[in-house]
C-alpha positions as CSV (number, residue, x, y, z in Angstrom):
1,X,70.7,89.7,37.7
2,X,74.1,89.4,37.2
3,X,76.9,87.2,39.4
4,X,78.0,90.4,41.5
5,X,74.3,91.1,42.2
6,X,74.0,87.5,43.4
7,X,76.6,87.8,45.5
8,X,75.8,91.0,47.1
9,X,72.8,89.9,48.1
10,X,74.3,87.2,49.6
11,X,76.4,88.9,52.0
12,X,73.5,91.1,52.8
13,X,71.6,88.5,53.8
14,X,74.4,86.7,56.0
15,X,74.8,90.2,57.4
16,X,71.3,90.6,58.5
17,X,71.5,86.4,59.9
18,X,74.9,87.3,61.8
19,X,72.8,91.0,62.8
20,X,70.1,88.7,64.4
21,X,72.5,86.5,66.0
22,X,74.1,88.9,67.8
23,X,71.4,90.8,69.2
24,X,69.4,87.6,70.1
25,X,72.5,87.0,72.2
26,X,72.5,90.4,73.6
27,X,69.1,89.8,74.9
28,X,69.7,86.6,76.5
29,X,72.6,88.1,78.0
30,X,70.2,91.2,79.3
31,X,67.8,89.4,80.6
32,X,70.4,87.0,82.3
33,X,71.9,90.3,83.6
34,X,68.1,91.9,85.0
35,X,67.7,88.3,86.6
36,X,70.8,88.4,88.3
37,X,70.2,91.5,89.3
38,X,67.0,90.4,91.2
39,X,68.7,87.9,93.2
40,X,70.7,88.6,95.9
41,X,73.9,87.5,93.8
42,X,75.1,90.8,93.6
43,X,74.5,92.2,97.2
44,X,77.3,93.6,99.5
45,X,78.8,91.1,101.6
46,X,81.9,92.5,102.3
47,X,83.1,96.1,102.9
48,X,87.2,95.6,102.6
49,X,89.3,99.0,104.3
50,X,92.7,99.2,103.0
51,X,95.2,101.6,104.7
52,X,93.3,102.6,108.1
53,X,96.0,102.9,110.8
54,X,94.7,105.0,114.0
55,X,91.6,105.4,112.7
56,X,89.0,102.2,112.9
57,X,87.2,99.9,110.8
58,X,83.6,100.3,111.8
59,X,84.2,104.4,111.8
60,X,85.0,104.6,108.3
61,X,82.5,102.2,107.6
62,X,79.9,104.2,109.6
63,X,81.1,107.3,107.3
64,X,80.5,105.3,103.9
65,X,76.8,104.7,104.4
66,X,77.2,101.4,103.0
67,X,75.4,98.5,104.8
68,X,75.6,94.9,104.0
69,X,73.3,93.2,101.8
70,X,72.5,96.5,99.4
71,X,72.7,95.6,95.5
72,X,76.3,96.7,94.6
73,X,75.4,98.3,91.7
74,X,73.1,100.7,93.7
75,X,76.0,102.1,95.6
76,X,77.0,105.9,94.2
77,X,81.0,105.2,94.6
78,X,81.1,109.1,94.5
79,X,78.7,110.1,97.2
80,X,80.8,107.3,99.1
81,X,83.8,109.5,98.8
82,X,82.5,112.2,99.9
83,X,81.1,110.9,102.8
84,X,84.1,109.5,104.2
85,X,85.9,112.4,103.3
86,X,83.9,114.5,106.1
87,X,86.4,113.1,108.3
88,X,89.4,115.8,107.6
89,X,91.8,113.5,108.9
90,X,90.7,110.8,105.3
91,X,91.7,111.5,102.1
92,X,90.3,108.1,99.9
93,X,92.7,107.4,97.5
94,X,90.6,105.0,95.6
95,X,87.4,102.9,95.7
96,X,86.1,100.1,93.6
97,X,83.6,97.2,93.2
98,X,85.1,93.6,93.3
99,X,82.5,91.6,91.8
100,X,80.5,90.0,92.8
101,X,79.9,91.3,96.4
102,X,82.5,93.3,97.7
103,X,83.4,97.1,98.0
104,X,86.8,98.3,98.1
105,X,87.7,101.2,100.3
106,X,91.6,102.7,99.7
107,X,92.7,105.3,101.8
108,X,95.2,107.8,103.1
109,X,95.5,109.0,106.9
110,X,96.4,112.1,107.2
111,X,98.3,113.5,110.4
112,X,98.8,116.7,112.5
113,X,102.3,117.7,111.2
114,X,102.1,121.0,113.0
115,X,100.2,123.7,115.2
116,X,99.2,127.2,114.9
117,X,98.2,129.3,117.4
118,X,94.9,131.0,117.2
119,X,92.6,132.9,119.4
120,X,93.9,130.7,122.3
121,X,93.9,127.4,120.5
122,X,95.5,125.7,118.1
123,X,94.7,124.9,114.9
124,X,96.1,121.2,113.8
125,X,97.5,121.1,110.0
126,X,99.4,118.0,108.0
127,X,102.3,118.8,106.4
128,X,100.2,120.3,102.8
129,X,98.5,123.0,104.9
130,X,95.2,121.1,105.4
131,X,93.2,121.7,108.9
132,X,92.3,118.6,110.6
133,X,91.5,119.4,114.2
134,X,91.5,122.9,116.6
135,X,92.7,121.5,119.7
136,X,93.1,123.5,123.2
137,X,95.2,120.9,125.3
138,X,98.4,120.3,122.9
139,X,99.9,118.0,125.7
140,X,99.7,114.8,123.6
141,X,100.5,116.5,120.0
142,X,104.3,116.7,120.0
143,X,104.7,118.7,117.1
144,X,106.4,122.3,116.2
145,X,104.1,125.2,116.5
146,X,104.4,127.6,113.7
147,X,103.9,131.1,115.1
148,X,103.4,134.9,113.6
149,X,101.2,133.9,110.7
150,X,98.3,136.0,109.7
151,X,95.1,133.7,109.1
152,X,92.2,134.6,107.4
153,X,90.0,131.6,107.8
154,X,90.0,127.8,107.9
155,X,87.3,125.2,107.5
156,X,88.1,121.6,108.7
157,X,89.5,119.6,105.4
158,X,90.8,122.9,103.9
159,X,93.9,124.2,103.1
160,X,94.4,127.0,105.9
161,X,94.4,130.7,104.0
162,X,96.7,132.8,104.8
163,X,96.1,136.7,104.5
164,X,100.1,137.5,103.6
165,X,100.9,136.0,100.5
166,X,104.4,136.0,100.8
167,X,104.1,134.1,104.4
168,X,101.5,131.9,102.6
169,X,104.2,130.7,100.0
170,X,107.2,130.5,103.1
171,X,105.0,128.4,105.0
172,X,104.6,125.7,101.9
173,X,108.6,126.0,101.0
174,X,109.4,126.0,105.1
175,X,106.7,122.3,105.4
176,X,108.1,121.0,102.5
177,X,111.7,121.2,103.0
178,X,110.9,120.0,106.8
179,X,109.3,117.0,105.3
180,X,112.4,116.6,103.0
181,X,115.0,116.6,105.3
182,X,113.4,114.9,108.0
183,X,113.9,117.6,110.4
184,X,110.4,117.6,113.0
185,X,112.3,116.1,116.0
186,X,114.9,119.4,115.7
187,X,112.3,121.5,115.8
188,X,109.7,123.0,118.3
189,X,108.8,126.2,116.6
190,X,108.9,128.5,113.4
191,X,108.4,132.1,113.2
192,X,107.2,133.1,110.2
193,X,106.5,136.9,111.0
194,X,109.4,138.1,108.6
195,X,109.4,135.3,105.3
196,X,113.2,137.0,104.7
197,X,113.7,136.8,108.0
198,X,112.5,133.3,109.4
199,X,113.7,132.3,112.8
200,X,113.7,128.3,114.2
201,X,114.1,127.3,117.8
202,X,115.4,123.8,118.4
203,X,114.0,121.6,121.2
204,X,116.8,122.3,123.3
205,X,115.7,126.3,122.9
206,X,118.7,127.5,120.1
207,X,117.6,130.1,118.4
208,X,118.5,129.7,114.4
209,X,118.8,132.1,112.1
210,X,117.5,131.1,109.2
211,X,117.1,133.9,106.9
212,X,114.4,133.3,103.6
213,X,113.2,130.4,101.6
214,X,116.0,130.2,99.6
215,X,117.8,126.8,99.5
216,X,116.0,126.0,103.0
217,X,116.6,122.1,102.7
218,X,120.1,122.5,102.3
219,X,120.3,125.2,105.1
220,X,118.3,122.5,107.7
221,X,121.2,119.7,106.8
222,X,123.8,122.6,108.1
223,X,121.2,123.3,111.1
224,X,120.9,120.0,111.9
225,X,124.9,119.0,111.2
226,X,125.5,122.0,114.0
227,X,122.8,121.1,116.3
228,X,124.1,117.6,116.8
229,X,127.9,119.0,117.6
230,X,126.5,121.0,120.1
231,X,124.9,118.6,121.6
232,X,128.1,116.8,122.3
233,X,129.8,119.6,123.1
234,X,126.6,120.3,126.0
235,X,126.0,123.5,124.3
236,X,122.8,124.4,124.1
237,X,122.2,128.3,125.0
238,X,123.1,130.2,122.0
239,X,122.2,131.4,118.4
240,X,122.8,129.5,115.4
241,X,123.2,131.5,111.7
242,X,122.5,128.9,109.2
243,X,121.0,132.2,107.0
244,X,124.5,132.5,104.7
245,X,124.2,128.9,102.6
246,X,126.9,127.1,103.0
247,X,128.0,127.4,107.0
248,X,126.5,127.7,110.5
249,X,128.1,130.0,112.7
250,X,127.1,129.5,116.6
251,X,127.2,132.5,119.2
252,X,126.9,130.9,122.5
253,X,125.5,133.2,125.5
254,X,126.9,133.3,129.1
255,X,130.5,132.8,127.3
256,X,129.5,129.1,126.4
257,X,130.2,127.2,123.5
258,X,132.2,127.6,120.2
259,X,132.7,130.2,117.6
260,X,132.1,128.4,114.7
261,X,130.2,125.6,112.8
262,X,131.1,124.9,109.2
């Protein structure tokens, strides 16, 4: 055999030595693993929530199924999710194991943004359309009521459907640009009947004219620029056309107020 033959079969045999090496060491390690495993190293001791406001601890712990002193490995972080997420008003942004005995919860609270009349309730919705809550007493839910839409169903944790798609696609535009412009305390309700056509009523009870979807954030800063001059001025019987982009003309009733905003 020839020097190159030598040496080959040199590095095949350090090959097969280093082979050997390495999966005796992955075997230790194994059965170090399976060991640990049946000790109680790796059992839950701490259940951390991150982000719960109104909502408490032990409820969303309840939700989880997770108990103290389970292995943490054993723990689905999936069927977790899910289980918390009965609870409409939970969305859980993330979850995690911090070895080597604590579960991390992260999550979002979501919040009634808005009610819709129904069958003489209200349905409860956040500000993406998702159902939360149908509530009859709306005494302690300050919120704008969002009237004339045509449901087809809801189920709790769901995006409501609406039958109309046009009103369907105004409602989204209408909840986002409210959320933009950071107009809820302006306004007590939308009528949605007519998506060309859409009508707000201040708190105060000023009717506005807000015509379609079509640059709606900018026509709320005009809406809520007029509202707060006739304020001041003690207006506040009238109708406000914010519909034209660009200007917010004010008709006062009972011969109050001024001609023009804008």
């Amino acid at each position: 055999m020839d020097n190159k033959g030598v040496l080959a079969m040199k590095r095949i045999k350090r090959r097969k030595r280093k082979f050997h090496v390495v999966l005796f060491i992955l075997l230790i390690l194994l059965a170090f693993g399976v060991a640990l495993l049946g000790t109680d190293v790796f059992n839950i001791k701490k259940i951390s929530v991150l982000g719960n406001e109104k909502l408490r601890y032990n409820q969303i712990i309840k939700l989880s199924g997770i108990t103290q002193g389970e292995n943490i490995f054993k723990i689905k972080l999936g069927e977790v999710v899910k289980s918390i997420e009965q609870n409409p008003y939970i969305v859980v942004d993330n979850i995690y194991r911090r070895l080597p005995d604590e579960i991390v919860i992260e999550i979002t609270e979501r919040q009634i943004s808005y009610l819709i009349p129904y069958l003489g309730s209200y349905i409860g919705i956040d500000s993406q359309g998702v159902v939360l809550e149908v509530v009859d007493d709306t005494s302690m839910i300050d919120k704008p009521i969002i009237n004339r839409l045509t449901i087809s169903n809801f189920s709790l944790g769901e995006e409501i459907a609406i039958a109309d798609p046009q009103q369907g696609q105004a409602l989204k535009e209408v909840m986002g640009s409210i959320e933009e412009s950071g107009m809820f305390e302006y306004i007590s309700e939308v009528n949605l009947e007519r998506p060309d056509n859409i009508i707000i009523f201040s708190r105060e009870g000023i009717e506005v004219i807000m015509g379609d979807t079509r640059n709606f954030e900018n026509k709320l800063k005009w809406m809520k620029i007029a509202l707060e001059d006739l304020r001041q001025k003690g207006n506040i019987r009238g109708i406000l056309d914010v519909s034209i982009d660009g200007q917010a003309i004010f008709k006062p009733l009972e011969g109050k107020g001024e001609g023009n905003e804008g």
